[in-house]
N, C-alpha and C positions, 0 to 999 in steps of 0.2 A: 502655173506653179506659184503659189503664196510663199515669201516667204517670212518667218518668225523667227523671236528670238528667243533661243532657249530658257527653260527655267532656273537652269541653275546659273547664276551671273559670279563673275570673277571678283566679287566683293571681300571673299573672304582669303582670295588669293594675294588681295591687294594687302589684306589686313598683316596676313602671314609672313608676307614680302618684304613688305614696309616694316614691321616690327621685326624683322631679320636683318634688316639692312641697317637697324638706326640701332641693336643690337651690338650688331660686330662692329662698327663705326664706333659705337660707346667703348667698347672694350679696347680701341686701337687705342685710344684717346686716354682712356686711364691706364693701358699698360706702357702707353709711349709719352705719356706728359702730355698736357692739355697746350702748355706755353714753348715757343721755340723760343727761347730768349726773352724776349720784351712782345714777340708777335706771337699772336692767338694760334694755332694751329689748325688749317684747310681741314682736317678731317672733320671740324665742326657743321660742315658743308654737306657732307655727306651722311651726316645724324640726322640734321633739319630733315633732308629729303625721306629721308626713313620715316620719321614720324607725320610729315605728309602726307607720304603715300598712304600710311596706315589707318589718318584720321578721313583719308578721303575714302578708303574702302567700308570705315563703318559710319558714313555719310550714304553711301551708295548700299549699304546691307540695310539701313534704314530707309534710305529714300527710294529702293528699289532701282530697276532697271533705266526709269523715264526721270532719276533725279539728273538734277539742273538742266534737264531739257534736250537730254542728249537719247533719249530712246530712240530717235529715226536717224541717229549717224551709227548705232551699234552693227558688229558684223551679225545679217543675219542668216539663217541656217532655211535653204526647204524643208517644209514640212514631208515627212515621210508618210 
């Protein structure tokens, strides 16, 4: 049993994920103040990772499956 990795790669789920997440992050952030006082506000925290994720998924829609070298840790699937 060989097994491969699918064609379709979760690139675009990262994209969708990540620009959802740093989305709703962004809108905690303008509906609740950016500033608690004098201190910056933690949901800053949780935007960065948003836009992370989302520049690694169209890193990974570009660079395919085998970008930065991780093709042979992927889960992969027997061929049918």
């Amino acid at each position: 049993m060989k097994l491969t990795i699918h064609k379709s790669h979760p690139a675009r789920g990262l994209i969708v994920g990540g620009g959802a997440t740093a989305l709703f992050f962004l809108l905690f952030i303008i509906t609740g103040g950016a500033m608690l006082g004098t201190v910056m506000s933690p949901l800053w925290i949780g935007f960065i990772i948003g836009a992370l994720l989302m520049l690694l998924g169209v890193f990974r829609l570009i660079g395919g499956p085998n970008a930065f070298g991780l093709g042979d840790t992927e889960h992969k699937h027997p061929t049918p």
